[in-house]
N, C-alpha and C positions, 0 to 999 in steps of 0.2 A: 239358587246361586248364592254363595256365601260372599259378603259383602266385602268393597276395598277397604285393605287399611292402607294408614299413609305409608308415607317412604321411611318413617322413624321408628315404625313398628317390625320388630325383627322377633321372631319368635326367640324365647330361648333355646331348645333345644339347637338351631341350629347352629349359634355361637360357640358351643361349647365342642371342644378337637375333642377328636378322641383319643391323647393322649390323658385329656383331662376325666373323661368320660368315663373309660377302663380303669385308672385310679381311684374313682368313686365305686365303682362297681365292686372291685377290692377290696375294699371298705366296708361293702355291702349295703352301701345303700339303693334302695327297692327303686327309686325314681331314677338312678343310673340308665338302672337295666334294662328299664321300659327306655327310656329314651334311646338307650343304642341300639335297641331291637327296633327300631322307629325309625330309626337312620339307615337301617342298613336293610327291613326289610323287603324293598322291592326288587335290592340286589339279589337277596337269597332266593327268594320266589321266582327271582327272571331264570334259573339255571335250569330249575325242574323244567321248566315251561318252555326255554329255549333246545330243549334236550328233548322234547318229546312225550313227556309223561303226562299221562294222563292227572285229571285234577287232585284227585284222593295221592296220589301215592305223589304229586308236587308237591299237596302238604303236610304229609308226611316226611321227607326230603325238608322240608324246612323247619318244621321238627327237630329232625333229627341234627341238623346243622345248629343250631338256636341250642340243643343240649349240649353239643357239642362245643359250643362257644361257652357256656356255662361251667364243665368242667375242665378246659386247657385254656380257658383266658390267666390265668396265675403264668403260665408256660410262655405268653406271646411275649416277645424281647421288645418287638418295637411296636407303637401302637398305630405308627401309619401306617403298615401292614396291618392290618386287620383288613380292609374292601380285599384285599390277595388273595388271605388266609381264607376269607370267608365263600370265595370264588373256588379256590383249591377246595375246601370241606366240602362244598354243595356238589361238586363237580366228581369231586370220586364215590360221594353217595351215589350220585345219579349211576354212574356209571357202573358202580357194583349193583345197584335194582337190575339195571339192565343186563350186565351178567350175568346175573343168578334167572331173570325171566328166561334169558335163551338155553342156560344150564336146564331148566326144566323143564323148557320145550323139546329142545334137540336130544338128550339124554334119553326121554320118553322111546327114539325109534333108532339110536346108533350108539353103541356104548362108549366106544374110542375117538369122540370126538376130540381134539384138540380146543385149549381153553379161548376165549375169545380174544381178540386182541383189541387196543385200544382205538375208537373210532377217529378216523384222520381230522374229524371235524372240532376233536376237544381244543387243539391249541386256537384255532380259529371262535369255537365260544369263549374261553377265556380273554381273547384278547379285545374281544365284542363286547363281553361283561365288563373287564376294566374299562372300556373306553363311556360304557353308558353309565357306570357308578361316578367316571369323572364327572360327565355331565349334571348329574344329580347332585353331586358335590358341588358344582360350579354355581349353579341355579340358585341353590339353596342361598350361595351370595350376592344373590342381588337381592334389592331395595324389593318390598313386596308388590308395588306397583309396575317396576320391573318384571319382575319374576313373571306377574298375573298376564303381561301385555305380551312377553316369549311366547309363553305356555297359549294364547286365544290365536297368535299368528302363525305360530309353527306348527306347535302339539296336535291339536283339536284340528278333525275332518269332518267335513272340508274346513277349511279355514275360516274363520269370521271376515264379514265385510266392515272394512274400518270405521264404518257407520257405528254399525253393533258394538263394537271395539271402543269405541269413542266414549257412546252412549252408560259403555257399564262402566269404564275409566274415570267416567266424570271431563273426559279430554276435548279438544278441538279437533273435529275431525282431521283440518289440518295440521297440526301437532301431531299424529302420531306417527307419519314417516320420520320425523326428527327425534321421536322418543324412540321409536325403533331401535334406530338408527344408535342413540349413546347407548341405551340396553344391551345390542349384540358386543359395539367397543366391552365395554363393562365384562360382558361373558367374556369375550377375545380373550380379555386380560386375566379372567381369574381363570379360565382353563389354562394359558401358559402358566402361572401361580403352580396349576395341579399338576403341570410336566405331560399336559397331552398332547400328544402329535401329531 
């Protein structure tokens, strides 16, 4: 278990927007990069994985999104579109592996097949994936002691007993319905912040 810090300890990368972030990238500098690929990749990774792909051709798929970002981030207008952009990339990847796997299944035993059509579930994962990149985004703004007390009560199965909770907190057992308690206000507020709904 990696240790608490306090409430004052905020990593950098997460302060920094990524309108700041893509302008350093710009720039070219190497520690950008890494940190926006850092930011953004459990989004990228969630689409493979929510899509059905097996693990190899997920991270391939993320790959190829990650190049992708590398060569038309000069192209992005607005840089709060990036978690969109980066949903739209991963999402028509996936979605051409999966065409081309049935093109060379199906092909194999009927020549005139008609081309696949788009599966009814993509606008439903996209709108799955924005909704859990807000989240991730929201998280990211709370206090780390915050963040750590979300992530033991919600995240993690089964859930910890507030003993456990306490114990690695450093907290009052009873104190933690009340820290709870201002941590989720705190998320409330920074998901309306992100415009979720």
């Amino acid at each position: 278990m990696s240790p608490v810090t306090t409430d004052s300890e905020q990593p950098a990368v997460r302060s920094i927007s990524d309108t700041a972030l893509v302008k350093q990238c710009l720039e070219g500098k190497e520690e950008a990069w890494s940190q926006l690929i850092d930011k953004y990749k459990a989004l990228i990774y969630s689409i493979p994985v929510k899509y059905g792909l097996p693990p190899q051709e997920a991270a391939d798929i993320f790959q190829g999104t990650c190049m992708e970002l590398l060569t038309r981030l000069p192209d992005l207008r607005e840089p709060r579109a990036l978690p969109k952009w980066l949903i739209q990339v991963a999402y028509h990847q996936c979605y051409h592996w999966k065409r081309q796997q049935e093109r060379l299944v199906s092909r194999d035993g009927e020549a005139n097949l008609p081309e696949p059509e788009i599966p009814p579930m993509a606008e439903e994962l996209l709108r799955q994936s924005e909704e859990e990149q807000i989240l991730r985004e929201a998280m990211t703004g709370l206090a780390p002691r915050c963040r750590k007390l979300v992530e033991m009560l919600f995240f993690e199965s089964p859930a910890r007993p507030y003993s456990e909770v306490a114990n690695e907190l450093k907290l009052a057992v009873g104190s933690i319905g009340l820290t709870r308690q201002k941590c989720i206000e705190t998320l409330r507020k920074r998901l309306d912040e992100l415009g979720f709904s």
